[in-house]
C-alpha positions as a printed Julia matrix, in Angstrom:
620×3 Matrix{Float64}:
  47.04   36.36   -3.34
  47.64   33.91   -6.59
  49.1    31.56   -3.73
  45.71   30.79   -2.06
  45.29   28.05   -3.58
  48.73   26.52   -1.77
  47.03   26.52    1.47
  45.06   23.56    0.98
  47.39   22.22   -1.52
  50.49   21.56    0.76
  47.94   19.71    3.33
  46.69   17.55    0.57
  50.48   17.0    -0.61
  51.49   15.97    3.19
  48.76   13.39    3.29
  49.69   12.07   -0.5
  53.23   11.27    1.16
  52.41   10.07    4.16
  49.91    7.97    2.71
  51.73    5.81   -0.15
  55.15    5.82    1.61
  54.08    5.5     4.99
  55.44    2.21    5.67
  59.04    3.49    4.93
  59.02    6.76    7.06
  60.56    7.2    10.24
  58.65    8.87   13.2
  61.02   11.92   12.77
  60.53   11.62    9.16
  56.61   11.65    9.46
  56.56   14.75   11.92
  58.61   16.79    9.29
  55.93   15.74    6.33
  52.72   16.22    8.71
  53.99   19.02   10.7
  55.75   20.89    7.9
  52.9    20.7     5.31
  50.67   22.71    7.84
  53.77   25.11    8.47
  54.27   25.96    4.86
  50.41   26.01    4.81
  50.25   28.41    7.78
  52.85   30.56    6.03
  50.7    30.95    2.36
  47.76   31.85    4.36
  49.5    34.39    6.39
  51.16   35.98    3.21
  48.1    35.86    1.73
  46.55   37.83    4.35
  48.82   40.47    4.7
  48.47   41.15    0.77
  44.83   41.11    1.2
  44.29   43.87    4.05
  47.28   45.94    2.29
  44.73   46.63   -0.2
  43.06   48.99    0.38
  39.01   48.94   -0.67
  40.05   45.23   -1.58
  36.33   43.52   -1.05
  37.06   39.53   -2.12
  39.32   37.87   -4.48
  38.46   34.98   -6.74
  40.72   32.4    -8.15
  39.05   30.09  -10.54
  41.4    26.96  -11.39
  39.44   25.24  -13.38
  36.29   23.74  -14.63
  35.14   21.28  -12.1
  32.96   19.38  -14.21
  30.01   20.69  -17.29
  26.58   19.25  -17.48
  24.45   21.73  -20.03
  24.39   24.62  -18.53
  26.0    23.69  -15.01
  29.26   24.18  -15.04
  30.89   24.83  -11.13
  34.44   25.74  -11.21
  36.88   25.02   -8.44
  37.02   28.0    -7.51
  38.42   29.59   -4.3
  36.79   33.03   -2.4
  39.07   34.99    0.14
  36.98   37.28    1.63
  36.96   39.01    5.6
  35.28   35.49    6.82
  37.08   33.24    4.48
  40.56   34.86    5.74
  39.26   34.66    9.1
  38.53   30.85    8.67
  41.46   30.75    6.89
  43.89   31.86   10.05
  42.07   29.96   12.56
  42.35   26.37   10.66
  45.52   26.91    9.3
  47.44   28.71   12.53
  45.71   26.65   15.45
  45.95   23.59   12.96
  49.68   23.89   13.02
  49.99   24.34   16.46
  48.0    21.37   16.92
  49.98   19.4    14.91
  53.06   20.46   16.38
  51.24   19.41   19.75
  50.52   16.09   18.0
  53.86   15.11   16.95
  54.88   15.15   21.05
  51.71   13.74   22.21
  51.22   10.61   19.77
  55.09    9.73   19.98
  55.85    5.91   19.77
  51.95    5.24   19.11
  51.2     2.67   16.27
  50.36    4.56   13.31
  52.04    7.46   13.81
  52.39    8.35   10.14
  49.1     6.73    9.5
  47.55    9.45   12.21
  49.17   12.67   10.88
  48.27   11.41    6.47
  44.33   11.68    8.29
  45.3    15.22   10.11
  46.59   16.6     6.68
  43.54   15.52    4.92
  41.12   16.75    7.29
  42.6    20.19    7.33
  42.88   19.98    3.18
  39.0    19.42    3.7
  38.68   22.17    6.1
  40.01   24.37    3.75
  38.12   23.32    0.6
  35.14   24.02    3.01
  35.88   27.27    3.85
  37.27   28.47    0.64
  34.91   27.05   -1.85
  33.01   29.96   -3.97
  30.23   27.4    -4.61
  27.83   25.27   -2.57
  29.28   22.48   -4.3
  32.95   22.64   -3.71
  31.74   23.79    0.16
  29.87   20.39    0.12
  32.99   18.33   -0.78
  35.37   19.74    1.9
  31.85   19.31    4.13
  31.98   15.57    3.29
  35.47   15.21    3.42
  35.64   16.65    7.05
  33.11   13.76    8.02
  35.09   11.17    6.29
  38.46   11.94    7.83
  36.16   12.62   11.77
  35.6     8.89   11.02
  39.43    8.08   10.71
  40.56   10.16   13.39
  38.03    9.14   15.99
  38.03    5.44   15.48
  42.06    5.43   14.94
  42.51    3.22   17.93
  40.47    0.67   16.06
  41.67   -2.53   18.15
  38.96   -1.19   20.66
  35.54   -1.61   19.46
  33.99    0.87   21.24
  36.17    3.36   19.44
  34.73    1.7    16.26
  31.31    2.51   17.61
  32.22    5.91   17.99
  33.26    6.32   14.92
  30.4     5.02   13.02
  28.23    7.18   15.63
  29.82   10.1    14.56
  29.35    9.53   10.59
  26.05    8.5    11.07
  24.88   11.26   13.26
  26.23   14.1    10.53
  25.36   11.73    7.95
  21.56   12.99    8.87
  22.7    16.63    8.49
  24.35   16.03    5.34
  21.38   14.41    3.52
  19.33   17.26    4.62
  21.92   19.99    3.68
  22.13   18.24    0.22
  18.45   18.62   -0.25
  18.81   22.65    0.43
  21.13   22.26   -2.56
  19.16   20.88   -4.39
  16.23   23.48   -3.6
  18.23   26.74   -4.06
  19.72   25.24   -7.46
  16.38   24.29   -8.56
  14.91   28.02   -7.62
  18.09   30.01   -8.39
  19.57   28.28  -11.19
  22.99   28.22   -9.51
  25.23   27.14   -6.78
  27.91   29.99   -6.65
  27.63   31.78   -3.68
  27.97   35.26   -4.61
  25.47   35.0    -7.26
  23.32   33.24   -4.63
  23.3    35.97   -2.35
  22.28   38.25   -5.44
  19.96   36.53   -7.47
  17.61   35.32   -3.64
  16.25   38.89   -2.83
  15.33   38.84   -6.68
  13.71   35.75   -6.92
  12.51   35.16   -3.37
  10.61   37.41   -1.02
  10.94   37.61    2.17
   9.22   34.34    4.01
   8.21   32.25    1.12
   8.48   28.48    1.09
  11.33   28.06   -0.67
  13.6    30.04    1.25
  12.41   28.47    4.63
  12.34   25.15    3.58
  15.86   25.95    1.7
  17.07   27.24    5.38
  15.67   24.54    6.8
  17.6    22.32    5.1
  20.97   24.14    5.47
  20.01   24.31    9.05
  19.65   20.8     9.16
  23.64   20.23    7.79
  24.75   23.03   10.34
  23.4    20.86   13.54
  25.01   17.63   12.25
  28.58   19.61   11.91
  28.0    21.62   14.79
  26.44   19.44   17.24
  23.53   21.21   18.4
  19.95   19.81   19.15
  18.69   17.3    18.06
  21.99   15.8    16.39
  24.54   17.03   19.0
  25.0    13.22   20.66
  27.93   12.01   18.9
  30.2    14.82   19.93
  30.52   13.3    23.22
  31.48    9.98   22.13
  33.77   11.74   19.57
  36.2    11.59   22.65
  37.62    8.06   21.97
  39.75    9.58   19.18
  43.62   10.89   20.15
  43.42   13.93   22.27
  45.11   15.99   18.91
  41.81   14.8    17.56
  39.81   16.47   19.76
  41.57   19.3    19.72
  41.5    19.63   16.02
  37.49   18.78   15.79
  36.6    21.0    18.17
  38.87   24.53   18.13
  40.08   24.26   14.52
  37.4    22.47   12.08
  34.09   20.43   11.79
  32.07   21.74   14.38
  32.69   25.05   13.35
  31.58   24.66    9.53
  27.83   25.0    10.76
  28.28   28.52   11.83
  30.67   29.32    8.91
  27.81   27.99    7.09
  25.01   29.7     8.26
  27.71   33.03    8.68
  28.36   32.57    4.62
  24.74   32.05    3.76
  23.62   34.85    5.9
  21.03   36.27    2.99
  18.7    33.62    3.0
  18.51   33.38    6.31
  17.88   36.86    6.56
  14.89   36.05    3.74
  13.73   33.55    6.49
  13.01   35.48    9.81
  11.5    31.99   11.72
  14.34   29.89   10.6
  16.54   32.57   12.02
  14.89   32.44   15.33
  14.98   28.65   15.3
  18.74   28.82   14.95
  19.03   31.24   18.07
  16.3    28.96   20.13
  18.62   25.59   19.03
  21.59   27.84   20.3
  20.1    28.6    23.82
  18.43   24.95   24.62
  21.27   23.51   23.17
  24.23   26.08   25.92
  22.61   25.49   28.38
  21.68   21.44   28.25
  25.36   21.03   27.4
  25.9    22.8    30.86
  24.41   20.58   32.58
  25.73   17.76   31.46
  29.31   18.91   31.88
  28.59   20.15   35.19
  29.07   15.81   36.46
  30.96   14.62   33.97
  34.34   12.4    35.26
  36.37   12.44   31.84
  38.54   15.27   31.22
  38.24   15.05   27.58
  34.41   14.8    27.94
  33.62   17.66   30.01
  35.37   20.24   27.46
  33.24   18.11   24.73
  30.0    19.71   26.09
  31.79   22.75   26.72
  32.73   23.04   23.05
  28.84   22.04   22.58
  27.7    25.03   24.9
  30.11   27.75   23.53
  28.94   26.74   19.25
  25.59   26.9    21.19
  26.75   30.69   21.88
  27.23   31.6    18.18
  23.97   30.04   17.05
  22.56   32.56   20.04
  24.25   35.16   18.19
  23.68   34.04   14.98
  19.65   33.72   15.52
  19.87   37.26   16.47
  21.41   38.42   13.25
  24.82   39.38   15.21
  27.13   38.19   12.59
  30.5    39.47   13.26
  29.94   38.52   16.99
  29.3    35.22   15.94
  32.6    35.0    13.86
  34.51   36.8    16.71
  33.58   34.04   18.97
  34.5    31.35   16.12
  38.26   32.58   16.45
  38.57   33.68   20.33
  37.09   29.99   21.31
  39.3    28.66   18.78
  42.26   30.0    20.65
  41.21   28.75   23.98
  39.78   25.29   23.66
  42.73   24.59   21.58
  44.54   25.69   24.67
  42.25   23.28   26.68
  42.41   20.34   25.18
  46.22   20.09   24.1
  46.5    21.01   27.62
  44.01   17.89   28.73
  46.55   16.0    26.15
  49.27   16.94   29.16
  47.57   16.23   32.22
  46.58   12.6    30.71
  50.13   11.76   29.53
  51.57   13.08   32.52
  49.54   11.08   34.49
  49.87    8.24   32.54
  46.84    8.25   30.52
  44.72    8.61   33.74
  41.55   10.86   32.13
  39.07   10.45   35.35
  39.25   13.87   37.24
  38.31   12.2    40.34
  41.88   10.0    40.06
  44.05   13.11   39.93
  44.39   15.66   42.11
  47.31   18.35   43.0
  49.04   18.23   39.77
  49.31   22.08   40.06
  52.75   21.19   41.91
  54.36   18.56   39.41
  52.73   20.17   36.42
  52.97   24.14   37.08
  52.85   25.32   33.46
  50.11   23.27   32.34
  48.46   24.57   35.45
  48.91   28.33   34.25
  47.58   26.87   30.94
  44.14   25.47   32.7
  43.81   28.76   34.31
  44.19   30.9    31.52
  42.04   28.77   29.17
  39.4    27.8    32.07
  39.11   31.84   32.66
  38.9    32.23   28.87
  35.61   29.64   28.67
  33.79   31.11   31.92
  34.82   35.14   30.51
  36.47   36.11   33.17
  36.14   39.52   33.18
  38.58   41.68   31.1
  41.55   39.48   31.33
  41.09   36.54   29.26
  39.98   36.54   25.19
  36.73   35.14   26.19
  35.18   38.11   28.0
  35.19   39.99   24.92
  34.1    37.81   22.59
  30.96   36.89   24.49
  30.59   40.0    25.69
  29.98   41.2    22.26
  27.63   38.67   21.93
  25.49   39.32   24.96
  25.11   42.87   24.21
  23.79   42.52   20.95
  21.03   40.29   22.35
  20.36   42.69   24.45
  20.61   45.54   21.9
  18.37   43.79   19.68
  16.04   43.12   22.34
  16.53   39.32   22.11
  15.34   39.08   25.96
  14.94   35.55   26.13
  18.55   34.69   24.09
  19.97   37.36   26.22
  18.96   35.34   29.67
  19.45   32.22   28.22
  23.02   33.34   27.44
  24.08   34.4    30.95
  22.36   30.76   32.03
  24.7    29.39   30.18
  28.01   31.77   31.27
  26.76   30.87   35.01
  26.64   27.04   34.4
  30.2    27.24   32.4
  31.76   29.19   35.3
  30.92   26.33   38.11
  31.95   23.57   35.68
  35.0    24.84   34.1
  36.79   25.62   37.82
  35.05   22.0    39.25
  37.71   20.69   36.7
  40.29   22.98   37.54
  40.01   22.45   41.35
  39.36   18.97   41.1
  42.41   17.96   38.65
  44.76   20.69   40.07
  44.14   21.28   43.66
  43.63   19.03   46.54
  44.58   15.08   47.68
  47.18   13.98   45.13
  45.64   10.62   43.82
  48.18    9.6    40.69
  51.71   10.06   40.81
  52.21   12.44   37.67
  55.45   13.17   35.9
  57.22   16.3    34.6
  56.59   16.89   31.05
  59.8    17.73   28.63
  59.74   19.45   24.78
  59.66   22.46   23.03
  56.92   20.29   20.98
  54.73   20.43   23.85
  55.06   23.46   25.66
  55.51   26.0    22.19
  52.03   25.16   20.95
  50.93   25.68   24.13
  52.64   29.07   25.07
  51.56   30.32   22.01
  48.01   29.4    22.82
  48.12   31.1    26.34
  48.81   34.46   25.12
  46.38   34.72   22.29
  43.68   33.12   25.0
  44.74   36.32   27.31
  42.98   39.82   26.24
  46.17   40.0    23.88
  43.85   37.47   21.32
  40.89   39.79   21.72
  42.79   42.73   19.63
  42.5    39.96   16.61
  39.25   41.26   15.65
  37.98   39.68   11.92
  37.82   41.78    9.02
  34.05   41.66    8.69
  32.97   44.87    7.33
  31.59   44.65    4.08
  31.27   40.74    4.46
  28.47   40.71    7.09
  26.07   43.46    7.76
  26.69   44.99   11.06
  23.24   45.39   13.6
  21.53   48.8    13.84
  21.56   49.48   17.6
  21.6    52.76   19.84
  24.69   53.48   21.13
  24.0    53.18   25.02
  27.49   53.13   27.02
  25.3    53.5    30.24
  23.77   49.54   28.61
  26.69   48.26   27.45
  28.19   48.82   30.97
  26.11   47.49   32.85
  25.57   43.98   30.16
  29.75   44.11   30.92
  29.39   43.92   34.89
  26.7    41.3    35.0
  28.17   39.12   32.93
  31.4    39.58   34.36
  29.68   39.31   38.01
  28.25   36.05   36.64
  31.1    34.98   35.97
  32.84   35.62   39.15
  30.08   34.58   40.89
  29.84   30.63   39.26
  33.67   30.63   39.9
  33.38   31.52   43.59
  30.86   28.48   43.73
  33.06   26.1    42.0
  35.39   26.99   45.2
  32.87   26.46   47.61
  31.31   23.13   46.28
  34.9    21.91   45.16
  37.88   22.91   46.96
  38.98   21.75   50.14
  37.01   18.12   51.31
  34.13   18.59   49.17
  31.58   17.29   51.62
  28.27   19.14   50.73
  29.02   18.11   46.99
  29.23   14.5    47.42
  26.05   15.23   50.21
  24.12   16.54   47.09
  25.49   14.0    44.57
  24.71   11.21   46.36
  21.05   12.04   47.37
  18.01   10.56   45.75
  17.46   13.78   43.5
  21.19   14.22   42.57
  21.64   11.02   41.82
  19.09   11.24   39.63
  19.82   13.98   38.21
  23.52   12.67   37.52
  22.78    9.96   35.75
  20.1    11.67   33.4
  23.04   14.43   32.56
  25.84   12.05   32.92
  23.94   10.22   29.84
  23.65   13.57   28.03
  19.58   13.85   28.77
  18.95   10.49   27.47
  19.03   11.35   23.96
  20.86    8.68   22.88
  18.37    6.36   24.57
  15.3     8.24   22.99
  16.4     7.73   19.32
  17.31    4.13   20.07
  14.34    3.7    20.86
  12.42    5.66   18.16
  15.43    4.27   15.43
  17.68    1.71   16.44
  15.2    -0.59   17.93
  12.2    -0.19   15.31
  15.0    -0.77   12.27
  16.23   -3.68   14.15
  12.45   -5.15   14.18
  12.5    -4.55   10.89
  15.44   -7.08    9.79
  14.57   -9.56   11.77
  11.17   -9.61   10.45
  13.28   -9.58    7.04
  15.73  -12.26    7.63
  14.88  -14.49    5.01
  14.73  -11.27    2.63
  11.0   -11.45    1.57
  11.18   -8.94   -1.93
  14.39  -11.03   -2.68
  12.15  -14.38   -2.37
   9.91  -12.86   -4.41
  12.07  -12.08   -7.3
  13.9   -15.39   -6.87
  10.38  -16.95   -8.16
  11.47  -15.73  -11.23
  14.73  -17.94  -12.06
  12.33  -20.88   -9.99
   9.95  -21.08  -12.83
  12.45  -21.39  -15.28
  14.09  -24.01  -13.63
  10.52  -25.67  -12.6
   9.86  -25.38  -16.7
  13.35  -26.77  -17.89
  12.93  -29.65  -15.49
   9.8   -30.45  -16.74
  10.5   -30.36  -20.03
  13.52  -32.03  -19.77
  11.57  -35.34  -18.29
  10.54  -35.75  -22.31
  14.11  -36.35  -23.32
  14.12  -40.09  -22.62
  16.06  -41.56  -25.66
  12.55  -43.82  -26.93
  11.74  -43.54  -30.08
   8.04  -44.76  -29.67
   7.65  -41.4   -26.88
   9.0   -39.58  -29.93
   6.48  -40.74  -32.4
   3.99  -40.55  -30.29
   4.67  -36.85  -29.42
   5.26  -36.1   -32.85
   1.6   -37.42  -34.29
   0.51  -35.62  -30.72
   1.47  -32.19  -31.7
   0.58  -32.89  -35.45
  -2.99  -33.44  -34.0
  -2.72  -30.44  -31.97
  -1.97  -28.59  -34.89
  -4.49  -29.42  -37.2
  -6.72  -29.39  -34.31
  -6.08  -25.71  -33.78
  -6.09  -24.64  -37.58
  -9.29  -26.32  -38.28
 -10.77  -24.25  -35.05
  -9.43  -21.29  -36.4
 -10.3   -21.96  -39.69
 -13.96  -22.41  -38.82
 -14.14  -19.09  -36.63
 -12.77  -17.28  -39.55
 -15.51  -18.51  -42.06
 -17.95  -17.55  -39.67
């Protein structure tokens, strides 16, 4: 376990390399760096793990390797935590991260940039991994920051194209507003507990704190805040969308592997305090539910490939805030991994259909590629049936599952509902893609796709998206607390068979509304209410035209009223006056020698004029 460290330390190498010689690597040469770093780093974490769960009793391990900085008495080491969630983390960023990168290296072949693309894919795993294994707040918060950073890089990395600028500087912005708030829940709990190290955090709150007092919620609160930024859950879920423009690696990497997943490790890690904070728990779960089930909607008429598994990923993090709101850790986790496996699975698999039909992403401009493309097809199907859990076959089922019977356990009614809403509404859209793009008219001539680059990653993928992935089950005991429910098999049955007759049910819709001619789709599409209705999910509920109007516009306003810069006038009297005052003293500087007298027996009179006045007032 003295290797941990390694695992974000060949990353970081990788990008060192491909960043200073960059300009004198080869494409080949590049993969090797890029790809290899995250092997090797795969490899540590995977030795690491195996050494970890051989001991037996073995509850975390701590490797301090030095002193990150020393300001009185704060001190934070860089410090590292392996731990049941940490490991977990660990194996999905590290293992899905190479496969990704494998993915990548076939994918983004002769693209401009290639090394320049995989130096930013090292460093946002090295970030991920900081994140994840950080034993303080602190160190957490600079792989949290560095994740945003290199989300920048990645999604705006066709830069010629403006609006992939835009959606670049969306996306910073939007978490930017997270981050500010997390850092002020830093800020709080340092203030209150006199630290930032985790462990002693979740020992010295139950001390200091009880349950429900201000500082704790508005602590929460602010952690809460940074969790919906990362995550992309109401109200700061509208740049995930957008996040799109970036390679389709990129989205793979963003949404299976890191960033959108450091909210729930977040709230997963910091578990106690949210504990200490019962309505900031239930806000999570209510974020969660509005947030699945909005996100269904919208993906249920989206046209972009690439977009519709965006809200997708938005609905299924939307899932573990469900689960975490209802205190069901480990379910939470579980779904981390198992959605991990599958989206990962989905997107590189996206990342085929587009190049084989020549970087066509409209659904509606496909069509039959089941017969060109068989293997990515079997792909689509196994992922697709992994997202809509269907039943007992794919990774999925069991993961959510698990999640909707501890809402219903708990008695979380309304989270429990809200939850099969969701499953219904990611049934229907999930197999509208896989009809549309698969089955049916054949609208682009596609192309048979060759490598072992593209079709290992995403073997690998399909079997751990199968039930096979669902006997990966995180080492969480000990780490999280587990809920206290009744056994009920009669219960836990009958949660199984409605959401697997949900499932079956939204799938059998998808059929009906999208296979074959598709008439009484495009009837409802195309009326008044559905196209209304379109365009307000299309647009992702108009969110993004709400806070322009409540941010954009008014700050806009602002500057112009401020175009001339009105405080910086107003200092700039300042250096004015001086040069008002030289000038005018620098008028009596004419060379005469009578102005000179005269101003000489002038202030001589002024003198005496002013010691005889104060001469008299003193007598006096």
């Amino acid at each position: 376990m003295n290797l941990l460290y390694l695992t974000f330390v060949f990353p970081l190498v990788g990008f060192l390399l491909l960043s200073t010689i960059r300009s004198r690597l080869t494409e080949n040469l590049a993969a090797v760096i890029g790809v290899g770093s995250m092997g090797l780093a795969a490899l540590t974490a995977l030795y690491v793990g195996i050494d970890f769960l051989s001991i037996e009793g073995q509850g975390a391990y701590r490797q301090v390797l030095w002193t990150w900085m020393q300001v009185g008495d704060f001190a934070p080491a860089f410090g590292l935590h392996l731990d049941g969630l940490s490991l977990t983390m660990l194996g999905v960023v590290t293992g899905v991260g190479f496969l990704i990168h494998l993915f990548a290296s076939w994918y983004m072949r002769g693209e401009k940039g290639y090394e320049r693309f995989f130096s930013y894919m090292n460093l946002f795993v090295a970030s991920m991994l900081l994140l994840v294994l950080g034993d303080n707040l602190l160190l957490l918060y600079l792989g949290w920051e560095g994740v945003g950073l290199c989300s920048y890089l990645l999604i705006g990395f066709y830069y010629h194209d403006r609006a992939n600028g835009a959606a670049a500087i969306k996306a910073f912005t939007v978490t930017r507003v997270g981050d500010v708030l997390m850092a002020i829940g830093l800020f709080i709990i340092y203030h209150q507990l006199g630290t930032l190290d985790i462990q002693e955090i979740l020992v010295r709150a139950p001390e200091v704190w009880k349950t429900g007092d201000m500082a704790v919620t508005l602590a929460t609160l602010m952690l809460l805040g940074g969790a919906v930024g990362k995550s992309a859950q109401l109200p700061l879920q509208t740049w995930l969308a957008d996040a799109m423009a970036g390679p389709t690696p990129v989205s793979a990497l963003i949404h299976a592997a890191t960033m959108v997943t450091a909210g729930v490790y977040l709230i997963a890690r910091t578990h106690v305090l949210f504990m200490m904070a019962p309505e900031v728990l239930q806000l999570v779960g209510a974020i969660g539910a509005v947030t699945l089930v909005l996100a269904g909607f919208s993906a249920m008429v989206q046209t972009d490939i690439k977009r519709i598994l965006a809200y997708s990923t938005m609905s299924q993090i939307g899932y573990m805030f469900l689960a975490l709101g209802a205190g069901a850790w480990s379910a939470a986790v579980f779904h981390l991994m198992t959605h991990a496996f599958f989206k990962a699975l989905l997107f590189l698999s996206s990342g085929a259909v587009i190049i084989a039909c020549h970087h066509e992403q409209n659904i509606f401009k496909m069509g039959g590629l089941w017969k060109k493309i068989p293997f990515v097809y079997a792909c689509f199907l196994v992922g697709g049936g992994a997202l809509a859990a269907l039943p007992f076959l794919t990774v999925g089922f069991y993961s959510k599952d698990e999640i909707l019977w501890d809402e219903f356990g708990t008695q979380h009614f309304e989270l429990f509902w809200a939850g099969l809403v969701g499953a219904f509404f990611t049934s229907i859209y999930t197999f509208r893609l896989i009809f549309i793009v698969f089955h049916g008219k054949e609208n682009t001539h596609a192309h048979a796709l060759k490598g072992v680059s593209y079709w290992l990653p995403l073997g690998v993928l399909l079997v751990l998206s199968t039930a096979v992935g669902a006997m990966i089950h995180p080492p969480l005991d000990g780490v999280l607390p587990a809920l206290n429910i009744t056994p009920n098999e009669e219960a836990k049955h009958y949660v199984e068979m409605l959401s697997g007759t949900v499932a079956l049910v939204g799938i059998g819709i998808a059929a009906f509304l999208f296979l074959g001619e598709r008439k009484l789709a495009t009837a409802v599409a195309q009326s008044p209410l559905g196209r209304l209705l379109s365009r307000l999910w299309m647009s992702g509920w108009g969110f993004d035209w709400v806070y322009d109007k409540l941010f954009v516009k008014p700050y806009l306003f602002l500057v112009r009223i401020n175009r001339n810069d009105i405080i910086d006038q107003g200092i700039g009297l300042i250096p004015r006056f001086a040069r008002w005052s030289h000038d005018g003293v620098s008028v009596t500087e004419s060379g005469r020698l009578r102005w000179y007298a005269a101003s000489m027996v002038l202030g001589a009179v002024m003198v005496l004029a002013a010691l005889i006045y104060l001469s008299s007032n003193f007598k006096g």
